[in-house]
C-alpha positions, 0 to 999 in steps of 0.5 A: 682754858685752865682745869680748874679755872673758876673752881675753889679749892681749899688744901689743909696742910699747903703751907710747906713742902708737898701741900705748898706744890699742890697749892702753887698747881692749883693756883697755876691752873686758874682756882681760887685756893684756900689752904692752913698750915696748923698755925699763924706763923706757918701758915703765914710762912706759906703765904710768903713762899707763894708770894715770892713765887708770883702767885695770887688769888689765894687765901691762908687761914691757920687752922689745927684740923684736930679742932672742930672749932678751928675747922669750922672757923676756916670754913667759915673765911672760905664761906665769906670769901668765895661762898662755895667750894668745889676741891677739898684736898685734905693733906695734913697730917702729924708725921708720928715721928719720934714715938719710939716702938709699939711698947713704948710709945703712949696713948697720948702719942697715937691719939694726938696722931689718930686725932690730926690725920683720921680725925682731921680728915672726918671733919673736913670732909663733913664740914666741906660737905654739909656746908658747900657740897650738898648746896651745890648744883651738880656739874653738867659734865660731871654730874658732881656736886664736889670732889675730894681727894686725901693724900694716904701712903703706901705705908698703910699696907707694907709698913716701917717699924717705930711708926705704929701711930702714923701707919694705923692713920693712914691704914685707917683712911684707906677704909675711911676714902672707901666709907665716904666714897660710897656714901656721898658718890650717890650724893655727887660727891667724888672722894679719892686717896693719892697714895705716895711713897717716898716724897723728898722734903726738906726732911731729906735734908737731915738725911745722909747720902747712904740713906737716900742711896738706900731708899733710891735703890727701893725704887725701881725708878731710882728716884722719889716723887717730889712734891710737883709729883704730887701735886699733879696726881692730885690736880687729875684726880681733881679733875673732870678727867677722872669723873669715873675714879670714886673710892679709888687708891691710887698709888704713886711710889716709884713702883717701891711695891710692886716688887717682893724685895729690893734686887740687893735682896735677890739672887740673880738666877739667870743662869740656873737650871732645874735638874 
């Protein structure tokens, strides 16, 4: 059997790249997907891309998560359609790209971003909760009621410069997954964060090939996640497999982190003794 066969999930952001694989896995693992891009035209762009990949049984509804409104009509189709909801996999989000530095950039620049990826997120999550969740008996196996997994970034810890706005989102939803973590898990409501480094997107495409050398050599694998990557992260945090993991930040970032500096930032002292 198929992990999330007979299962519902609704993916914000699934029109494109990283959200478009979670969608795709999701539907290659038996659900029923629901997923938005932040407007008709993407999110029916979305809807063309899974089509000519073969894939049915999924629903597009253009829906900007920093509208309540516009979250409430989306739930409302994942209401008629499917009547519950067992997945949330919150993934959109406003990249923050172009604000100039910490100085410069202006209050309506990180608002518009703290209101898509924090407030986005909050309103999802109360709405999938209130509406579907609560409603909802609890898994034999599991002892849940639903499961919620955000995508964050190692960047909420160790940041890039001229982000300010997109890296004080995502350091904000490490405490946000930890606050509904700890008051919905009593309620049997799962909530994770998969927090990945760097993805290849079609962004990458822009880039020259010294600066994807450069980024590669982050890494201690020499290469990033791609959006599959992501997805399958996502899939087992989804998953009755991971019924223990609540409040949880898993990390997906090549292992970019765990060392102190890049090795073209290191001396190599093999060969040195203390005197």
């Amino acid at each position: 059997m198929k992990r999330f066969e007979n299962k519902v999930v609704l993916v914000t952001g699934g029109n494109r790249n990283t959200g478009l694989e979670i969608v795709s896995l999701f539907l290659e693992e038996g659900a029923k997907v629901f997923f938005c891009g932040s407007t008709a035209e993407s999110t029916e762009k979305g809807c063309a891309a899974l089509r000519e990949r073969g894939l049915t049984n999924f629903t597009g509804v253009p829906c900007n998560v920093a509208s309540r409104a516009e979250v409430n009509a989306m739930m409302d189709v994942v209401e008629k359609e499917a009547g519950r909801l067992d997945v949330l996999v919150s993934n959109a989000a406003d990249l923050g790209i172009g604000h100039g530095d910490s100085l410069t950039m202006t209050e309506e620049m990180l608002f518009k971003t703290l209101g898509t990826n924090m407030g986005g997120f909050f309103r999802v999550v109360q709405e999938a909760t209130n509406r579907f969740f609560l409603k909802q008996e609890r898994d034999a196996y599991t002892d849940q009621r639903g499961v919620v997994v955000c995508i964050g970034s190692n960047s909420s810890e160790r940041v890039s410069r001229k982000r300010l706005a997109y890296l004080a989102s995502k350091g904000g939803l490490d405490a946000m997954v930890r606050s509904f973590a700890t008051d919905l898990g009593p309620m049997g409501i799962r909530v994770n964060m998969l927090a990945p480094g760097y993805i290849w997107t079609d962004r990458w495409n822009w880039l020259s090939d010294d600066v994807k050398a450069k980024r590669r050599s982050n890494t201690l694998t020499g290469h990033e996640s791609d959006g599959r990557d992501v997805a399958e992260g996502v899939a087992f945090l989804a998953s009755a497999g991971a019924r223990t993991f609540q409040g949880a930040r898993l990390v997906m970032d090549s292992g970019s982190t765990v060392q102190l500096y890049p090795d073209s930032c290191e001396d190599d002292t093999s060969n040195m003794r203390q005197s």
